[in-house]
C-alpha positions as CSV (number, residue, x, y, z in Angstrom):
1,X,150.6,110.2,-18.7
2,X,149.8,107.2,-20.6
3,X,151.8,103.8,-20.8
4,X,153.3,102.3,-24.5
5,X,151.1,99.4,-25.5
6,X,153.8,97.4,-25.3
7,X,154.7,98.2,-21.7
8,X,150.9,97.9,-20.7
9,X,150.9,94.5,-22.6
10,X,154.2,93.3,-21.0
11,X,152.6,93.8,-17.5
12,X,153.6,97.0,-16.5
13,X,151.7,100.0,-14.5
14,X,151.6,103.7,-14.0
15,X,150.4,105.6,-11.3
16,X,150.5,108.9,-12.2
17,X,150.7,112.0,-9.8
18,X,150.3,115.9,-9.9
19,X,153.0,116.7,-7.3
20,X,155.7,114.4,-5.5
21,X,158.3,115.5,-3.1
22,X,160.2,112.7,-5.6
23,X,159.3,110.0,-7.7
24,X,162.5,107.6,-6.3
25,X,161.1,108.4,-2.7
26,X,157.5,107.5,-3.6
27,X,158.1,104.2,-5.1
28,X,160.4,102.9,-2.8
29,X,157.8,103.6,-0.4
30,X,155.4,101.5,-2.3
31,X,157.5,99.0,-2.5
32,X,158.0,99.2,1.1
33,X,154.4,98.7,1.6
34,X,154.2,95.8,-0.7
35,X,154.1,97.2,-4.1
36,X,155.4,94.5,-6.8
37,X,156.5,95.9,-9.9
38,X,157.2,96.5,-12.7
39,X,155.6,99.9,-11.7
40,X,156.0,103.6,-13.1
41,X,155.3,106.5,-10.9
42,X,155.4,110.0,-12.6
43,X,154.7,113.4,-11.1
44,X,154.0,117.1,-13.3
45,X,156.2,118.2,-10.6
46,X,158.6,117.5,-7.8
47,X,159.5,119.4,-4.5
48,X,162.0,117.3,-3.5
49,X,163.8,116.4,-6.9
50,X,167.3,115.1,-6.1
51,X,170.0,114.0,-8.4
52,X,173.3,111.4,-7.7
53,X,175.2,112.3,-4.4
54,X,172.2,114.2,-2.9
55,X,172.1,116.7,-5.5
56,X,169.0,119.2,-6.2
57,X,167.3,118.4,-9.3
58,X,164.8,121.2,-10.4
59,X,161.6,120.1,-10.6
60,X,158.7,122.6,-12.4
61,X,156.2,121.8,-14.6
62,X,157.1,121.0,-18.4
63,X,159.5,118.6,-17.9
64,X,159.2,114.8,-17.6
65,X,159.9,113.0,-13.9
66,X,159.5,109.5,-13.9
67,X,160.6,106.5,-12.0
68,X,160.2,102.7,-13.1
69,X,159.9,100.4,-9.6
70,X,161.2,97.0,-10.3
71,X,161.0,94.0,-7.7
72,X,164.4,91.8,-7.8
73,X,165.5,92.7,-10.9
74,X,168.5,90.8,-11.0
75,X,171.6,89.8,-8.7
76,X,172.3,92.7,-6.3
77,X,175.6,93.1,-8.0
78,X,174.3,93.6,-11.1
79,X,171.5,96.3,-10.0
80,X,173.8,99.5,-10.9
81,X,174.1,97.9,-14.5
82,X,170.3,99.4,-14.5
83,X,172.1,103.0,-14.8
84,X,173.2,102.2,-18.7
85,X,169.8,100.5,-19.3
86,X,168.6,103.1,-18.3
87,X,170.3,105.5,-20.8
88,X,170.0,103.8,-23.6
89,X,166.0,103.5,-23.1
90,X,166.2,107.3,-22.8
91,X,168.1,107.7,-25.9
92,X,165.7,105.3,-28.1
93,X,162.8,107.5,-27.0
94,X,164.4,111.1,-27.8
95,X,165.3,109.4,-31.5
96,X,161.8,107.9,-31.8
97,X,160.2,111.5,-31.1
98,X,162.8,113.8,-32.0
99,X,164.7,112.0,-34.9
100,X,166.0,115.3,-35.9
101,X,168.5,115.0,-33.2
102,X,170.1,112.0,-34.2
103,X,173.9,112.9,-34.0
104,X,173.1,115.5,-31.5
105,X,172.8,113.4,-28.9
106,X,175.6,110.9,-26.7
107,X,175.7,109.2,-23.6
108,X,178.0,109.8,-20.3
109,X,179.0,108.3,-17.9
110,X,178.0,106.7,-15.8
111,X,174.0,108.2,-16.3
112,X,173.6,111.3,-18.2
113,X,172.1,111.8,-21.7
114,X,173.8,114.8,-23.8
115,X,172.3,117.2,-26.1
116,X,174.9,118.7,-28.2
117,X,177.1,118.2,-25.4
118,X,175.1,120.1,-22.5
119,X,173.1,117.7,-20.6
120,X,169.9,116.8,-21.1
121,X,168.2,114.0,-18.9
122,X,170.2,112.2,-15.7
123,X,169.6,108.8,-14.0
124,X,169.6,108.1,-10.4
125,X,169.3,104.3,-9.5
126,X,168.5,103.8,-5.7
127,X,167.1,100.5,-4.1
128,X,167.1,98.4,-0.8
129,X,166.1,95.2,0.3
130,X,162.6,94.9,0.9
131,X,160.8,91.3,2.5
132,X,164.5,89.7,1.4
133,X,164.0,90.8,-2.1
134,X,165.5,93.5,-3.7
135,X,163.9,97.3,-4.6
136,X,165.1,99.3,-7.4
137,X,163.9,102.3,-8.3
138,X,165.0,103.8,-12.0
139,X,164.8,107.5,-11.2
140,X,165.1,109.3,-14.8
141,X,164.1,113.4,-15.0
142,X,164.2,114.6,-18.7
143,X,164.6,118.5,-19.7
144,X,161.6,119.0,-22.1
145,X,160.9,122.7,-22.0
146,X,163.8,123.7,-19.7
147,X,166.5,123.3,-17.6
148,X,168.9,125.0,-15.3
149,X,170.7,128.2,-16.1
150,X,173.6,127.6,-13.3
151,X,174.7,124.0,-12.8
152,X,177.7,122.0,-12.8
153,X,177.8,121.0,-15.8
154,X,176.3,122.8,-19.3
155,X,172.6,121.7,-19.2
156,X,169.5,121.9,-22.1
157,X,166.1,121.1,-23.1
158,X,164.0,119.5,-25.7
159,X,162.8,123.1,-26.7
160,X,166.2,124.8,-26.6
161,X,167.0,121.8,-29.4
162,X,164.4,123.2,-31.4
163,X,162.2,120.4,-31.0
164,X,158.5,120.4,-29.3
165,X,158.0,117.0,-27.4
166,X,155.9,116.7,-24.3
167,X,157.1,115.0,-20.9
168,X,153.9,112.8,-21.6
169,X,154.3,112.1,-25.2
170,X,157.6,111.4,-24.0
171,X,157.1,109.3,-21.2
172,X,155.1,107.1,-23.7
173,X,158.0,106.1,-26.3
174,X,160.1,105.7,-22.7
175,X,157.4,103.0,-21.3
176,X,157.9,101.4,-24.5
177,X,161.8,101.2,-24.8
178,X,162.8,100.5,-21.2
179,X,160.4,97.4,-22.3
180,X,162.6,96.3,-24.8
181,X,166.1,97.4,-23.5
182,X,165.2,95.6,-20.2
183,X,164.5,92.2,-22.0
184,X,167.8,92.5,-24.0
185,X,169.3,93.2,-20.6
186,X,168.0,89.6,-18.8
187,X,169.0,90.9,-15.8
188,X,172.6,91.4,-16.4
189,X,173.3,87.8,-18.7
190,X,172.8,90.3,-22.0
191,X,175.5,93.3,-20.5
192,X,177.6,92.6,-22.9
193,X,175.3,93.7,-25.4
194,X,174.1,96.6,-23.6
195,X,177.2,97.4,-23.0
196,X,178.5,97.4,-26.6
197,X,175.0,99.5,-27.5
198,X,176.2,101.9,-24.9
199,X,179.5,102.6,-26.2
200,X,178.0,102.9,-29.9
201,X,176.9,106.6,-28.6
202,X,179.1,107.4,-25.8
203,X,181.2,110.8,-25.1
204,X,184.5,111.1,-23.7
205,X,186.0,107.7,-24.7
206,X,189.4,108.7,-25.4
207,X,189.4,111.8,-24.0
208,X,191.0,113.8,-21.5
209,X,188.9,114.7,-18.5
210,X,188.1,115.4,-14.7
211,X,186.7,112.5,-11.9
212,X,185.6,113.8,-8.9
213,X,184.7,111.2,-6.0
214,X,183.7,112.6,-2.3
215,X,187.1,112.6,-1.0
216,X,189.3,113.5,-4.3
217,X,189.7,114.5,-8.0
218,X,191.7,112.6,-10.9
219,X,192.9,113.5,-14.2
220,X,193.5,111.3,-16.8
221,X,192.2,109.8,-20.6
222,X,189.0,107.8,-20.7
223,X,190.4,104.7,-22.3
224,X,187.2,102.6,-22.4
225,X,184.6,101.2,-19.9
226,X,185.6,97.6,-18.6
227,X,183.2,94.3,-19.0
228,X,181.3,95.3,-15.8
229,X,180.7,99.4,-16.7
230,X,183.2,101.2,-14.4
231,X,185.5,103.5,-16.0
232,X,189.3,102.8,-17.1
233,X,191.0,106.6,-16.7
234,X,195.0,106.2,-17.7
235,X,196.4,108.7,-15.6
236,X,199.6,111.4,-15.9
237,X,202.3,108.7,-14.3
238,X,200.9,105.7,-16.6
239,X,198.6,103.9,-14.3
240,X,195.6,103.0,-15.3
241,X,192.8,103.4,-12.5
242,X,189.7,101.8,-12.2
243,X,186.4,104.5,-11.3
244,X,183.3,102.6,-10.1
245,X,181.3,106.0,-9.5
246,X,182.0,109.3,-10.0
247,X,180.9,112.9,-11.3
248,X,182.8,113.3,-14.9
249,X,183.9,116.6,-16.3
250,X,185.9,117.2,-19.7
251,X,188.5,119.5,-19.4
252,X,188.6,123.1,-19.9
253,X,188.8,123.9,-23.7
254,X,188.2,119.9,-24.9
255,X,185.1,119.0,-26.1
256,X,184.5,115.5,-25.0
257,X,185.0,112.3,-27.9
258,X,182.9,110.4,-29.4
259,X,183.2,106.5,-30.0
260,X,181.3,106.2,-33.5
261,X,179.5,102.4,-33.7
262,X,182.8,100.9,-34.9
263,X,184.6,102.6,-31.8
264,X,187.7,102.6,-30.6
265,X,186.8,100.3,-27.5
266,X,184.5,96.6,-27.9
């Protein structure tokens, strides 16, 4: 693995591993040990790999595993806001070394990227306080040469795309645009135009589709994300309610929307 120029000139490091139980768990654990960041920690491979909600994440070789450590990157309330950074940094580096699937790919809520509509990458964002200051650990696994045959929802890979990009040639364009989508973040003061970049190549905005929390499902339309990123989901009776986290499905037999860059929502 090897960092962007940019990232290594912006102050940023790598330590990079063979094998990890998880990337999350090992840099939170460097932070708790005094670690400052910003830091990447990559792994070939995980044996521990976990998604949102505790989920298994498959972890062989081939694909890319990679988590970005950042000391007090802004307000506690504004941390999960990291989740659509995140995203978008992922996006910019599939485009800069797979151009070819421009229009292939979208963005869903809250932290998937989509590949022609089957998922392709996921974000977990964990963190805890650390010596009074907050730990955040970016947790972002890419499919590059494969992915799961039975999941919850429709997953694929770089190669399956037809296109032949490495986790580490990857990982390189990624150093370099979590850089730059980070500084037009500042810390949460610039959502609004992450935000707006998000929506540009989000799926499911206006249409109809599943929420499932812990404790209970809804069914509704995806009317648009409000100004601090939770979901606005106009349910059957007329009410409109507010998701803050939550798995998202489209339902059976609708391919989810897609807001163009002149969307439907600001």
């Amino acid at each position: 693995m090897r960092l962007h120029s940019a990232a290594a000139a912006a102050g940023y490091r790598l330590l990079a591993h063979e094998t990890l139980p998880s990337t999350n768990t090992e840099a939170l654990a460097l932070a708790r040990a005094g670690a400052s960041g910003p830091l990447w920690v990559t792994a070939r491979q995980q044996t521990a790999g976990r998604g949102r909600r505790g989920s298994v994440w498959i972890s062989a070789p081939g694909n890319l595993y990679a988590t970005l450590l950042l000391r007090d990157p802004a307000p506690p309330e504004r941390a999960p806001e990291l989740s659509f950074v995140a995203a978008l940094a992922v996006h910019d580096a599939i485009l800069d070394r797979a151009p070819v699937l421009r229009g292939q790919l979208a963005l869903k809520w809250p932290n998937d990227v989509l590949c022609g509509g089957a998922k392709l990458a996921g974000i977990l964002i964990e963190g805890e306080g650390v010596a009074g200051q907050l730990a955040v650990a970016v947790g972002i696994g890419v499919n590059c040469r494969h992915h799961p045959r039975q999941a919850a929802y429709p997953a694929t890979d770089l190669a399956a795309a037809g296109v032949d990009v490495s986790a580490e040639d990857l990982f390189a364009a990624l150093s370099g645009t979590m850089v730059q989508r980070l500084l037009a973040w500042r810390r949460g003061a610039g959502f609004h135009v992450t935000r707006a970049d998000w929506l540009a190549h989000a799926a499911g905005i206006g249409a109809d589709m599943r929420v499932k929390l812990p404790d209970r499902e809804y069914f509704g339309r995806c009317e648009a994300l409000d100004e601090r990123g939770h979901l606005l989901l106009r349910l059957a009776d007329g009410n409109l309610q507010t998701i803050t986290a939550g798995d998202v499905f489209p339902v059976a037999g609708e391919r989810p929307a897609r807001v163009t860059a002149r969307g439907r929502v600001d």
